[in-house]
Z-matrix of the N, CA and C atoms (Angstrom, degrees):
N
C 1 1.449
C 2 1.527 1 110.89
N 3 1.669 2 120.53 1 -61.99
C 4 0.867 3 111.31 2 168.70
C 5 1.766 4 140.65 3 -34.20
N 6 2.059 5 102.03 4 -49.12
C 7 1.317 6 78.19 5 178.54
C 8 1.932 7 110.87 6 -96.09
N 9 0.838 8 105.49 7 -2.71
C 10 1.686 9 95.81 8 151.16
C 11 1.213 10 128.06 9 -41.66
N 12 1.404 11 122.55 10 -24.17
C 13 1.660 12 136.18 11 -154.44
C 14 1.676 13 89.56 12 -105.95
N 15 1.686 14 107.33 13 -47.18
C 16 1.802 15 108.72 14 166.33
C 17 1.296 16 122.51 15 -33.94
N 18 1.332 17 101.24 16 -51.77
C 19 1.590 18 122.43 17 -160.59
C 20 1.690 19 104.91 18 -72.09
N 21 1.407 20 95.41 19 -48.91
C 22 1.444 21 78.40 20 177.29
C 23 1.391 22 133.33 21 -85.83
N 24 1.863 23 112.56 22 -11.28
C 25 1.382 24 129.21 23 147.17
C 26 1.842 25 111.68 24 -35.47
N 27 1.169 26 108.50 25 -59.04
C 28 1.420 27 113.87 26 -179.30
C 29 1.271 28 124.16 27 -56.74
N 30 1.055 29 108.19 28 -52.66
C 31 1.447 30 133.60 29 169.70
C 32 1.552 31 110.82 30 -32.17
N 33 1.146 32 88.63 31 -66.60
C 34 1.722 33 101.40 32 179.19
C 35 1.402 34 138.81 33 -71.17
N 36 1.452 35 87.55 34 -44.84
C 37 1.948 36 96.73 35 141.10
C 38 1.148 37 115.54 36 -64.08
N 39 1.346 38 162.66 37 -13.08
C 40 1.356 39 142.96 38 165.29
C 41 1.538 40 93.77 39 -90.64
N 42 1.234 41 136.71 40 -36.33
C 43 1.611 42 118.53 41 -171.30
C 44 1.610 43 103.07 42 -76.68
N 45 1.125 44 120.45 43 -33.19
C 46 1.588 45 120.61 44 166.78
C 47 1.184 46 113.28 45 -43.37
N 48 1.437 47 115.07 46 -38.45
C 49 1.898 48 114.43 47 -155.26
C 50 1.839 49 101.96 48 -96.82
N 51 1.564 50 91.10 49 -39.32
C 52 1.504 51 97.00 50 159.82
C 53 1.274 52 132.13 51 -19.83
N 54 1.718 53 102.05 52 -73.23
C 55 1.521 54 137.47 53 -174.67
C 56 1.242 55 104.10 54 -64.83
N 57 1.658 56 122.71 55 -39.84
C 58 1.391 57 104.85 56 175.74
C 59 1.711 58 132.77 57 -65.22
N 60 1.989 59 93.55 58 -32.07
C 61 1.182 60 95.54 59 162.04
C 62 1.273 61 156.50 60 -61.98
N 63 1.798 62 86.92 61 -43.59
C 64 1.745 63 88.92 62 170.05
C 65 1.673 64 97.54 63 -78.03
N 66 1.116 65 149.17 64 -5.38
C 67 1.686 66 128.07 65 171.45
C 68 1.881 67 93.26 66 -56.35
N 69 1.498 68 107.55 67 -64.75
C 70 1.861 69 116.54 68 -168.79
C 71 1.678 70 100.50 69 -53.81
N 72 1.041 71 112.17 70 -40.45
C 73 1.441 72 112.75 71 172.51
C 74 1.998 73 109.37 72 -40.89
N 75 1.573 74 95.15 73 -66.86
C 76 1.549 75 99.75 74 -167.34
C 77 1.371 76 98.29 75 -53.26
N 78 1.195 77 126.12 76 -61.87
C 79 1.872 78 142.07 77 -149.71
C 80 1.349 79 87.59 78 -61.87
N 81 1.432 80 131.10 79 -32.55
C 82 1.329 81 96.55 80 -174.27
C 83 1.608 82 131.33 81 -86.10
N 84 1.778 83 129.70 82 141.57
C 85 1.006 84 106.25 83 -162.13
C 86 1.346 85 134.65 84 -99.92
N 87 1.679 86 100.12 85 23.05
C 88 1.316 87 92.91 86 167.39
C 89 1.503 88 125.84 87 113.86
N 90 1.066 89 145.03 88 118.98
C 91 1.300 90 157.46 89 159.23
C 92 1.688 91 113.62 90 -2.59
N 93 1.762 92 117.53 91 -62.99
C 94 1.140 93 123.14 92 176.30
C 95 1.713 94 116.28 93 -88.41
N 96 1.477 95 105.47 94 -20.37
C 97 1.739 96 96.01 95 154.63
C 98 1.370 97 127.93 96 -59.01
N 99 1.468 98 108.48 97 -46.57
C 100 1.580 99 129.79 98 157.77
C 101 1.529 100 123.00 99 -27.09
N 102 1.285 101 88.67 100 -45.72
C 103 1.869 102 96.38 101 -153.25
C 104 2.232 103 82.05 102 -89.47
N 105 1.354 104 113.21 103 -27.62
C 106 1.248 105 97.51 104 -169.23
C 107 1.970 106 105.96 105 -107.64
N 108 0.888 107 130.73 106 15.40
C 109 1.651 108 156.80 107 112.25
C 110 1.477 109 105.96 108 -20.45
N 111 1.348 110 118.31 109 -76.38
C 112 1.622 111 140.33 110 -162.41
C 113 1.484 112 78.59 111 -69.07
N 114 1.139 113 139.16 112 -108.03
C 115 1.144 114 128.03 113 -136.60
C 116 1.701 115 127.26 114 -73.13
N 117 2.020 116 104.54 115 33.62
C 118 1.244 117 106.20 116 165.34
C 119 1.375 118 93.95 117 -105.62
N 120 1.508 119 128.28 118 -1.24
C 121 1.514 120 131.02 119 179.33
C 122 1.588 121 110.17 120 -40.28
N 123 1.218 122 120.94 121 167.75
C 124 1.492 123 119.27 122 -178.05
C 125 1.395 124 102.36 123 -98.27
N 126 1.554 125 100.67 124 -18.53
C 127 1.628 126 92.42 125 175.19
C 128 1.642 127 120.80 126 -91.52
N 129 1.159 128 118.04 127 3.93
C 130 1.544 129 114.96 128 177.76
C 131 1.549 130 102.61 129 -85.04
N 132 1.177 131 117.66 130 -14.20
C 133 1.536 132 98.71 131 -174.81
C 134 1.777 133 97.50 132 -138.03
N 135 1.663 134 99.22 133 124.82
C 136 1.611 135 94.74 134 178.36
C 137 1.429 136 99.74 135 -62.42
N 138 1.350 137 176.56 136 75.50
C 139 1.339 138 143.07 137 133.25
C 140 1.056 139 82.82 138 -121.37
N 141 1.489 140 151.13 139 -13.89
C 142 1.192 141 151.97 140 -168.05
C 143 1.281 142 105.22 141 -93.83
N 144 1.479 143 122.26 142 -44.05
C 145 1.421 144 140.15 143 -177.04
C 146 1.465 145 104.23 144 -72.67
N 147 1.144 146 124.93 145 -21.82
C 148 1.542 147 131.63 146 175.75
C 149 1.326 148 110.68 147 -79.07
N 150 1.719 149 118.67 148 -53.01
C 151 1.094 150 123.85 149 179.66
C 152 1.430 151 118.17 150 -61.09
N 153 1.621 152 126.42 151 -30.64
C 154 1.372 153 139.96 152 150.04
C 155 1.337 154 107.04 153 -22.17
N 156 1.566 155 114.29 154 -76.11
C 157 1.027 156 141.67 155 -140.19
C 158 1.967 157 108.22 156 -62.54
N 159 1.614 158 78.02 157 -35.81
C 160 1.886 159 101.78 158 -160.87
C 161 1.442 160 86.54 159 -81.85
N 162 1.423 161 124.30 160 -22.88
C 163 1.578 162 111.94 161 -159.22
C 164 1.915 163 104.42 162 -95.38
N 165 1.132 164 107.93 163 -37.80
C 166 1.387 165 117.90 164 160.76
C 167 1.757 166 123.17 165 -62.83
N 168 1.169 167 115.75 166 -16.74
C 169 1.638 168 112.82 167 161.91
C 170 1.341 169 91.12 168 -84.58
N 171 0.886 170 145.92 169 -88.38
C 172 1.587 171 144.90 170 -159.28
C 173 1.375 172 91.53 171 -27.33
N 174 1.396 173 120.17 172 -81.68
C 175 1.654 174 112.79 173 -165.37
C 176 1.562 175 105.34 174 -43.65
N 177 1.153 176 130.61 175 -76.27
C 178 1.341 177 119.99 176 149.57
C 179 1.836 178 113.27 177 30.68
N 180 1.306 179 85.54 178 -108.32
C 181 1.233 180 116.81 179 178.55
C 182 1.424 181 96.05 180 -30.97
N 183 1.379 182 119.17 181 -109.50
C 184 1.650 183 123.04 182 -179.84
C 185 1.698 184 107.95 183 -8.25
N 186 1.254 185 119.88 184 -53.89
C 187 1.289 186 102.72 185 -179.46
C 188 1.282 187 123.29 186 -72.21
N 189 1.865 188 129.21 187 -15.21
C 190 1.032 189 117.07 188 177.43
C 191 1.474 190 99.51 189 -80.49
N 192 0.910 191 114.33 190 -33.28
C 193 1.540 192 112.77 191 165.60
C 194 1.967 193 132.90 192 -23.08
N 195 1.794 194 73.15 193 -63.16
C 196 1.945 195 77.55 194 -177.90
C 197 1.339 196 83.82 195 -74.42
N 198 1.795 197 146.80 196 -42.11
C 199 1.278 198 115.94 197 -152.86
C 200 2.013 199 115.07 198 -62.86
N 201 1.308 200 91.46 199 -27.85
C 202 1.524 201 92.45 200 176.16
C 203 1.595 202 123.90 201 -97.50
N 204 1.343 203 110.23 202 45.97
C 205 1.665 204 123.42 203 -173.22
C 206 1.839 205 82.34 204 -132.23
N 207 1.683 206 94.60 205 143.07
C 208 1.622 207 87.06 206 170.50
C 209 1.766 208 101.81 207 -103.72
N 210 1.873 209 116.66 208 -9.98
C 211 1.416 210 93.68 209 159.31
C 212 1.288 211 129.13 210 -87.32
N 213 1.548 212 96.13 211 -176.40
C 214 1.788 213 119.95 212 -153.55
C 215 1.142 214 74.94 213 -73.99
N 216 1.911 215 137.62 214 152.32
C 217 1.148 216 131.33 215 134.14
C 218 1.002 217 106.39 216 -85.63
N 219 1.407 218 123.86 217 -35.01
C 220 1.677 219 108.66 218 -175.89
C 221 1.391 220 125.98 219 -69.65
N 222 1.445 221 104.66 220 -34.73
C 223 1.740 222 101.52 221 151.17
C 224 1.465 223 137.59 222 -45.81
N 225 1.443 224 113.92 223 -30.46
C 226 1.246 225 115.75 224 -165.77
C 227 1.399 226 98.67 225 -109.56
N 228 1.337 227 124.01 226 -12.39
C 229 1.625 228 139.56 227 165.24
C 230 2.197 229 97.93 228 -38.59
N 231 1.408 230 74.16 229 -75.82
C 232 1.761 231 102.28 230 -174.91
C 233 1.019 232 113.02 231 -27.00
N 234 2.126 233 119.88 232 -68.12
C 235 0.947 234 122.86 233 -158.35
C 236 1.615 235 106.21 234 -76.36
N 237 0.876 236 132.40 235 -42.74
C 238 1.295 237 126.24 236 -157.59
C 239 1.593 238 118.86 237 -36.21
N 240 1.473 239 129.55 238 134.43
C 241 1.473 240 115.66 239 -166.27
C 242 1.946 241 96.04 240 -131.04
């Protein structure tokens, strides 16, 4: 009885682990999704990597901004009507 009760313990843990795999199996998309993923990166193409570059000083900036303001911007964000 007991190892009957193994067997089907086992059993079920491997069809569990199974099932999880082929689900990660399907979802994933793939080699040529991959390869065309990578090259919407900002780093495959300098004009893109520039435009990165230009958009992160600005944010930058703005934040050294609020850090050196002693008002709330987000307070005064809100109220404005």
């Amino acid at each position: 009885m007991s190892s009957s009760r193994k067997l089907l313990a086992y059993t079920g843990a491997v069809a569990a682990l199974m099932t999880g795999y082929l689900t990660w199996r399907s979802l994933d998309p793939g080699d040529q999704r991959n390869q065309e993923l990578l090259k919407n990166l900002p780093e495959f193409s300098s004009a893109r990597m520039e435009e990165s570059r230009r958009r992160n000083v600005q944010i930058m900036e703005v934040l050294k901004d609020a850090a050196e303001t002693n008002d709330n911007i987000a307070r005064t964000y809100g109220n404005r009507k």
